[in-house]
N, C-alpha and C positions, 0 to 999 in steps of 0.2 A: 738281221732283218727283224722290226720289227712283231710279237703277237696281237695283231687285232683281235677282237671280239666282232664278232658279225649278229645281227638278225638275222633269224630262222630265214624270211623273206630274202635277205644279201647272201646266206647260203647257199641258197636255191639260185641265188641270180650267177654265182661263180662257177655253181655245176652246170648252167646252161652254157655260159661263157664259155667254161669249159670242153664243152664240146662242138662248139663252134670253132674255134680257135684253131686255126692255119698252123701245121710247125708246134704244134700241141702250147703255143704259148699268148698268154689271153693279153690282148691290147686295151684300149680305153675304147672304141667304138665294138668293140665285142664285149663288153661291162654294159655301154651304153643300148643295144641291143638287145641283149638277153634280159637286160630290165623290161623292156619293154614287152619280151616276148616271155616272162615269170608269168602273169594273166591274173594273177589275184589285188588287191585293194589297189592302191594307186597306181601300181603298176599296170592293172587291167583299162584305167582311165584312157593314161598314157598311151597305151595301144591305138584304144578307138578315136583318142585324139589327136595322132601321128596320122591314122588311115585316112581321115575327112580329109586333114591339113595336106596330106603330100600325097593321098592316094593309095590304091592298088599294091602291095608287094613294098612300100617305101625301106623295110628293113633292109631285105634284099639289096635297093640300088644304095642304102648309103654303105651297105657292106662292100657291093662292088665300087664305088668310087672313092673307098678311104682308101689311100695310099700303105701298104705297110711296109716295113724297113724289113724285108729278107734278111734272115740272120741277125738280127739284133741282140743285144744283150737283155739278159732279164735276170730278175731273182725268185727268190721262193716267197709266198705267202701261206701257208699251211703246206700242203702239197703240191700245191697250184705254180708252174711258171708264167711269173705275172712280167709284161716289157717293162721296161724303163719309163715310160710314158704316163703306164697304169701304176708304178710304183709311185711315183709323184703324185696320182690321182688317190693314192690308199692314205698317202703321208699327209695330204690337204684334205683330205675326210674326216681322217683322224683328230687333225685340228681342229675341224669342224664340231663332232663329235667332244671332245671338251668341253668349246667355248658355250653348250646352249647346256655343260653340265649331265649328258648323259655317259650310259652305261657301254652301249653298243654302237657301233657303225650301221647305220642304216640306209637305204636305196636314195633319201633325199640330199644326203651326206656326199654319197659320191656322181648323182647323176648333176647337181649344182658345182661341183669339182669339178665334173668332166664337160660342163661348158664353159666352165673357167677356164680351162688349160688346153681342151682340143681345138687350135686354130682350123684343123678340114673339117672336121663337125660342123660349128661354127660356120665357117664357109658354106654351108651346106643348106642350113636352116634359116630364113629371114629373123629377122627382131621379133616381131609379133608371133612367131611359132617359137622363139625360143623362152619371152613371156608367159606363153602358154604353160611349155613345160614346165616352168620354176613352178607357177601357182597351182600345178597337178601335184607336182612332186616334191618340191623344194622347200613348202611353207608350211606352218601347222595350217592343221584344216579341224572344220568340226566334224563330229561326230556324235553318232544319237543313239541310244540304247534304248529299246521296246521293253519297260519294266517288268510287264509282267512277266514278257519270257524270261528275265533275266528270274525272275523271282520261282520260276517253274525248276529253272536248271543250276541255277547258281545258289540260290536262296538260303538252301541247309548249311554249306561247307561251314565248318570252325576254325576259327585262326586259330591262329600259332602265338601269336603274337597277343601281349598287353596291351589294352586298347579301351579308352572311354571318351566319353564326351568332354571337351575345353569346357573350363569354369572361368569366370571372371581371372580369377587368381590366375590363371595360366596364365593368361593373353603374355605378361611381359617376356616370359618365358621362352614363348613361342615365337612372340618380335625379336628377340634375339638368337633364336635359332633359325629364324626364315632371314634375318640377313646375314648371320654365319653362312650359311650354305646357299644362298640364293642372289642375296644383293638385299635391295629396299624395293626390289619390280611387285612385289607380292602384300607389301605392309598396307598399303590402302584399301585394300578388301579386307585384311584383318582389321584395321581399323574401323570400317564400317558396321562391322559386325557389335561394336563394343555397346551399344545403348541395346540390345537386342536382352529380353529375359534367358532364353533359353538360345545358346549359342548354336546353330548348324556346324559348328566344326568339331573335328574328332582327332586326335591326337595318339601317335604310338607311343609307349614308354617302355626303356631299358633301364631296369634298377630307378633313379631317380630320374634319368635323361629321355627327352624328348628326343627320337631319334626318325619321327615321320609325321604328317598332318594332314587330312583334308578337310574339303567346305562344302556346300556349298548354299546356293542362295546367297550367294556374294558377289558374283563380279556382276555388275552394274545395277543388284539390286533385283537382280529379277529372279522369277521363281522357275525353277526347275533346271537351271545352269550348275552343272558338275564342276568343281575346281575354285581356287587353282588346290592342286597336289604335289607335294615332297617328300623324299625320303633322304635319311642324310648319308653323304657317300660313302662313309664305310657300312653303310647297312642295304643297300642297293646290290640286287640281286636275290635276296632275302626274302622276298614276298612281301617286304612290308608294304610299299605299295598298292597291287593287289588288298589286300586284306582290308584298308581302309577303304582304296573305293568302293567294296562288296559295304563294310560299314554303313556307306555314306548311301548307296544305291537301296541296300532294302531300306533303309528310314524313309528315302523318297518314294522308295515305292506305299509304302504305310502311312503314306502323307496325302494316297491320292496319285500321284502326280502318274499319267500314264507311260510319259518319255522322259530320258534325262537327256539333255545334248552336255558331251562333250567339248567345249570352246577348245580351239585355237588348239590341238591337243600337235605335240611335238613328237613323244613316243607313241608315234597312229599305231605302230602292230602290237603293240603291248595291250593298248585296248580293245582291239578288235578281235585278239586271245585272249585275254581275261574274262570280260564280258558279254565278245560277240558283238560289240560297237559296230556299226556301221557307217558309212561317210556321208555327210551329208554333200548333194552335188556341188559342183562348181557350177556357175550361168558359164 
């Protein structure tokens, strides 16, 4: 079997699972469940917008009308007896998990699995409620940071890490290491930035290598948009990350600026620990 990496928040969501769990063994509507019933960042969304959508207790009835196979085969994922059902939902997360280039398994990872793959789920939910949840759970969302708090509690910490501002001279540099690790999704905000005197991007270095980057005041030009952010994959987990966005946040906050929004941000709990991000709503 094999070691996933979870977020703090998908931790939390297996030891709820876990205790729900019939025959001490967790299925994909007790995954899909306990996400709902974790109560912090999108998963607290998800809650109040199951409750409107289907009512009173809706956990409850989709718990009583999922079917489960008594006695079923299952395997390990840490501790955890996960069924056969949720083992294919951890193995399609994980794929997941890859393809957008992160680090960890996250709740968006596998609650878009688990209505990939649970036909009673499924069954259960119409189109427009199950809509719903992808754009709660599934998609990046933004997120907005209140600078000066950030600058109250965050502001002092020192990196670890080598770190200055892009100079002209980097730019090629850097286009070749955003599409080493990234694709080309990312080079038209660095391009944009190239007639600029004084670059908004900040760059990590190891030894001579460019090993992380962020911007912002790039994506579509407008002022006070955080991003886009990288760090390259053997150095992820590391804080380089971190480190840059704290870079990039007090400069903006020293610019005036009173909020940053996060765009479109993929690793939502990483932000919302780092800096205390918050989501901006969904209509």
């Amino acid at each position: 079997m094999n070691d996933y990496l979870f977020t703090n928040r998908m931790e939390r969501i297996l030891q709820i699972a876990n205790q729900m769990s019939k025959e001490g063994i967790i299925t994909s509507v007790d995954l899909f469940i306990a996400a709902c019933r974790e109560a912090t960042g999108v998963c607290s969304e998800l809650y109040l917008y199951l409750y409107h959508q289907l009512g009173k207790d809706f956990d409850v009835k989709i718990l009583n009308q999922w079917s489960r196979n008594a006695g079923a085969d299952f395997n390990f994922i840490g501790h955890y007896k996960i069924s056969m059902d949720a083992v294919l939902i951890f193995e399609e997360s994980n794929k997941k998990r890859k393809n957008y280039g992160q680090t960890l398994i996250n709740e968006g990872h596998m609650i878009q699995s688990i209505l990939q793959s649970d036909a009673q789920l499924r069954f259960m939910l119409t189109d427009g409620v199950v809509d719903g949840i992808v754009n709660i759970a599934c998609v990046p969302r933004d997120l907005f940071v209140n600078l000066d708090h950030f600058k109250k509690h965050y502001g002092n910490r020192i990196s670890k890490h080598c770190m200055r501002r892009a100079a002209h001279s980097d730019l090629m540099g850097l286009k070749s290491f955003v599409i080493h690790e990234f694709g080309e999704r990312w080079l038209q905000h660095i391009n944009a930035m190239t007639e600029k005197e004084v670059l908004p991007i900040y760059i990590a270095i190891y030894g001579e290598e460019i090993i992380g980057f962020a911007c912002y005041d790039t994506v579509r030009n407008k002022k006070g948009l955080f991003g886009p952010m990288g760090t390259s994959n053997k150095k992820r987990g590391n804080a380089v990350g971190r480190d840059l966005l704290f870079k990039c946040l007090n400069e903006m906050a020293e610019l005036g600026y009173e909020y940053a929004v996060i765009g479109e941000a993929g690793p939502i709990e990483f932000y919302e620990k780092a800096c205390d991000a918050k989501l901006l709503q969904t209509c």
